[in-house]
C-alpha positions in Angstrom: 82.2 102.3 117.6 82.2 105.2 120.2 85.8 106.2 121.6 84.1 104.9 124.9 83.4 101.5 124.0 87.3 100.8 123.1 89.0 99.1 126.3 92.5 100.7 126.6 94.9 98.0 125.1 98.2 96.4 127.9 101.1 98.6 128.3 103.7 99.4 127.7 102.1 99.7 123.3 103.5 101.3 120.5 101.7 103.1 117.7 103.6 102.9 114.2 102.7 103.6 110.6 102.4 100.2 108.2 102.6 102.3 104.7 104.7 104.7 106.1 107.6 102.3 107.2 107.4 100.0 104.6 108.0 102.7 101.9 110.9 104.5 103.6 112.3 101.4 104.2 112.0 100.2 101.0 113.1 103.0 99.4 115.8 103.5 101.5 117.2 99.6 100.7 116.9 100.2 96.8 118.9 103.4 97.1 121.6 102.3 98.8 122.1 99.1 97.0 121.4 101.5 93.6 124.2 103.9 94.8 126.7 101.5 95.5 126.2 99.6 92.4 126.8 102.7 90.8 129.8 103.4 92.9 131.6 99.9 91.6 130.7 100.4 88.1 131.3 104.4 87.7 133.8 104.5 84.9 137.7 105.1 84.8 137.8 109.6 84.8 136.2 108.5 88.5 138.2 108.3 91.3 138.2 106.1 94.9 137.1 109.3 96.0 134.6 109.7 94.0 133.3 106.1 94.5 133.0 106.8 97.9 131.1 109.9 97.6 128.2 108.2 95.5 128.0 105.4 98.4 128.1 107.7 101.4 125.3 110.1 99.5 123.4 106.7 99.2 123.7 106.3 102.9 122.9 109.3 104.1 119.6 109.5 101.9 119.1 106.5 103.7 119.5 108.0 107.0 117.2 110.5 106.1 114.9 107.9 105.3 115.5 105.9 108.4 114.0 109.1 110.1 110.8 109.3 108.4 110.7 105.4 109.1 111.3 105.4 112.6 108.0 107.5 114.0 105.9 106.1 116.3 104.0 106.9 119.5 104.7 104.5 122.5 103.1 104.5 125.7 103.9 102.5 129.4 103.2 102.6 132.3 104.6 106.4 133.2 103.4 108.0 130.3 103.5 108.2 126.3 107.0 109.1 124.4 105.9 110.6 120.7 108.9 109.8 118.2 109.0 112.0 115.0 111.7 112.6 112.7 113.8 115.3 114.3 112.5 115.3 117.7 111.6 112.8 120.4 109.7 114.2 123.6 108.5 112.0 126.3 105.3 113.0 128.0 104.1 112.0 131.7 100.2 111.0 131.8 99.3 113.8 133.9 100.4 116.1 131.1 98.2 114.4 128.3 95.4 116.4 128.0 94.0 114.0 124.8 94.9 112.8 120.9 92.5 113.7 117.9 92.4 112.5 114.5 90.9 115.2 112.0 89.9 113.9 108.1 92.5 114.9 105.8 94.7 115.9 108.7 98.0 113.6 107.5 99.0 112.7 111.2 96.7 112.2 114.7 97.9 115.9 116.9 98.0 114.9 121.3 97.0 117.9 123.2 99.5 118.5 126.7 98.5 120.6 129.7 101.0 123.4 128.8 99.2 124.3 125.5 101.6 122.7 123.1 99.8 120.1 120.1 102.5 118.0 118.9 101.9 115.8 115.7 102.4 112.2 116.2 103.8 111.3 113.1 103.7 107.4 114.3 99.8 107.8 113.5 99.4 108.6 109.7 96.2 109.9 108.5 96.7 107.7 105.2 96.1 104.6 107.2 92.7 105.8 108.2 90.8 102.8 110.0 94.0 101.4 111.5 94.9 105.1 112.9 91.3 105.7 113.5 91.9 102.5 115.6 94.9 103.7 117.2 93.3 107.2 118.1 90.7 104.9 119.9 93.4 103.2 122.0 95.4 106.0 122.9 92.1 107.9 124.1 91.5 105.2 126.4 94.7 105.3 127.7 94.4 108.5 128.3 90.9 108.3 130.1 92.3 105.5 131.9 96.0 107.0 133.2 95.6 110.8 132.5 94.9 113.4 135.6 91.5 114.2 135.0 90.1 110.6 135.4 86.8 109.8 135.3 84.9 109.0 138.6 83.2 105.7 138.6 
C-alpha cells in the first residue's frame, strides 16, 4: 500500500505504542507492589524510615516508568503535539515538513521547517506494521493539513 493510497484518519488522533505501554506499565505495577511488600516485611534492625525509603524508591522507579509509558504523538485540528519522555513540544501544521519510518530505526523521526528531526517515541519501530500504519496516517495528515499542500 503506497503512503498515497492511505486516507488521512478524523482528528483530533493519537499515535501510542501497544508493547511499549504495556511493559512499562506492567513493570512499573509489579515494582511497586514488590517494593512495598518488601517495605512491610523488612525485618526488625529496619526502621519506619527505612520502610519508607524502599516504598518511595518503588515509586519513583515507577515514575520513571510512567515516562517511558506515556509517549505518544497526537494530532488535531491546529497541529501535532509529539510527547516523549522528558520533553513535550507541540508543533503547528505549517511547521511539519513530514514523518519517516527507517528499518531498524527504534522510533518514526517528523521533520519541521526550522531543521530540527525530533523522534516520536509514541511510534516504536518494534511494532513494525502497526507503526508502519501509523507513519501512513500521519503522512496523510500531513499532505492534507501541512503548508505545502498538494494542488488538486
Amino acid at each position: 500500500m503506497s503512503p498515497e493510497s492511505v486516507s488521512p484518519p478524523p482528528l483530533p488522533v493519537v499515535w501510542r505504542p501497544k508493547n511499549g505501554r504495556i511493559a512499562a506499565y506492567g513493570f512499573a505495577s509489579v515494582i511497586v507492589v514488590g517494593a512495598v511488600l518488601m517495605a512491610v516485611f523488612l525485618p526488625d534492625p529496619f526502621a519506619l524510615a527505612d520502610r519508607i525509603a524502599m516504598a518511595a524508591l518503588g515509586f519513583m522507579i515507577a515514575g520513571v516508568l510512567h515516562l517511558l509509558g506515556r509517549c505518544r504523538v497526537e494530532a488535531d485540528e491546529r497541529g501535532i503535539t509529539v510527547v516523549n519522555p522528558l520533553r513535550v513540544r507541540r508543533y503547528e501544521w505549517s511547521q511539519v515538513l513530514g514523518v519517516s519510518l527507517v528499518d531498524n530505526e527504534p522510533w518514526a523521526k517528523i521533520d519541521f521547517t526550522d531543521g530540527v528531526t525530533v523522534g516520536a517515541m509514541g511510534m516504536q519501530g518494534s511494532e513494525k506494521e502497526r507503526t508502519a500504519r501509523q507513519v501512513r496516517e500521519l503522512s496523510a495528515l500531513i499532505r492534507e493539513h501541512g503548508e505545502a499542500r498538494e494542488a488538486p
